[in-house]
Phi, psi and omega in degrees: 000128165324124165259200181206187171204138157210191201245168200262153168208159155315152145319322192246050161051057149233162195267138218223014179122209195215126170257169183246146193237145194251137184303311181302359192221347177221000176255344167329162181247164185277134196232062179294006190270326190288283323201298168331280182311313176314299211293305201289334195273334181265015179269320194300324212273351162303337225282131190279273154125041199280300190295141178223137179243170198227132171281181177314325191258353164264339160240181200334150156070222208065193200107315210219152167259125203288335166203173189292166190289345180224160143085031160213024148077358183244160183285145170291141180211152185246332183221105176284023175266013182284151162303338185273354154319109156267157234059354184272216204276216196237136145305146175337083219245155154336122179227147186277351189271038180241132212258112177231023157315125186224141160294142153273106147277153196267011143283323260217301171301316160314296183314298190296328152333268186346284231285316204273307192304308151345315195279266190322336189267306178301340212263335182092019172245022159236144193212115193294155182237135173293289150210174187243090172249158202217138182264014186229222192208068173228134181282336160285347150286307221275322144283017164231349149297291216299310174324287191296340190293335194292349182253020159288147170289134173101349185239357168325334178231061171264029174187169202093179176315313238263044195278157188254135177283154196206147186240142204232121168261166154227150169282309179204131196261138194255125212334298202307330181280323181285299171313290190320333203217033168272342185257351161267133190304154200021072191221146182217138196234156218183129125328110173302325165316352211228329166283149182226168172334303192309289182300330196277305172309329197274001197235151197248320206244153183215124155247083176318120141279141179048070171294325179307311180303301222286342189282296185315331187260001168271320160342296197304324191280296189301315175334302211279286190293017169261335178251043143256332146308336151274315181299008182254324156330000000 
């Protein structure tokens, strides 16, 4: 299998080697019709689907014809539930009972992962961390990391007025680190297990932590869909 390679930095931006990179998970070519589906379907299954308008036969009063049919100089009326009525009910309005779930298959998600990160890697915005560690709970630590990494080519605007979102992976993520960097604006901390196409594409920036740990278990991703792909054979 074809690698790719790229180099590793300290929290405080020195250089700390090259991890190897797998073609299947960073070499991909751009597939924007899967990376489109993938994207649009986990935007729908975010979709809370809480709003509700209350139609005409549901909310308050009616019952009575607010004046007789004739012989007052007023528009005919049957009901004050009507919609051009205020208060009355809502014309096609938001409704909770409407279902805006789309299947996923979880190769197809997996895949579009690949594909974006793929993207994101030619592009020159992801960027390995050896690890991240902090010995207190400070947002202010947590920011002169972010300081010294912005002074890598190509990473500037992980800190400053002009900053950019950035998603922080971690293989498992540790308390001091998720406080520390929770309060800073446009910054997002992730789990790997936990990211999809969608968090990759919404971030300008990708900062791998413990890339050895973070290439195995996306390896461990490509296996399991290659062996679903056989047993579907």
């Amino acid at each position: 299998m074809t690698s790719l390679t790229s180099n590793v930095y300290t929290q405080d931006a020195k250089p700390a080697g090259k991890v190897t990179l797998p073609e299947s998970v960073f070499g991909l070519r751009k597939n924007t019709d899967l990376v489109h589906q993938v994207i649009v379907s986990l935007q729908s299954n975010a979709r809370a689907g809480t709003a509700h308008t209350k139609n005409k036969a549901e909310v308050s009063g009616g019952g009575k014809k607010p004046w007789k049919q004739k012989g007052t100089g007023r528009a005919r009326h049957g009901s004050n539930r009507s919609p051009i009525w205020i208060g009355g009910g809502i014309t096609h309005g938001p409704r909770a009972d409407k279902n805006y779930d789309k299947k996923i298959n979880e190769k197809v998600r997996r895949k579009a992962l690949f594909h974006v990160l793929s993207d994101k890697l030619k592009a020159g915005m992801i960027l390995f961390v050896e690890d991240l560690r902090f010995p207190a709970i400070k947002t202010k630590d947590a920011s002169s990391v972010l300081t010294s990494l912005s002074s890598l080519d190509g990473f500037t605007g992980l800190s400053g007025e002009k900053r950019k979102s950035t998603l922080v992976v971690c293989p498992e993520l540790a308390e001091n680190v998720r406080k520390s960097m929770r309060n800073i604006p446009k910054l997002s901390v992730r789990t790997l297990s936990k990211i999809n196409a969608l968090d990759v594409a919404a971030h300008q920036y990708i900062v791998f932590v413990q890339p050895k740990d973070t290439i195995a278990v996306l390896e461990k991703k490509v296996a399991q869909s290659k062996k679903k792909t056989a047993v579907e054979a």
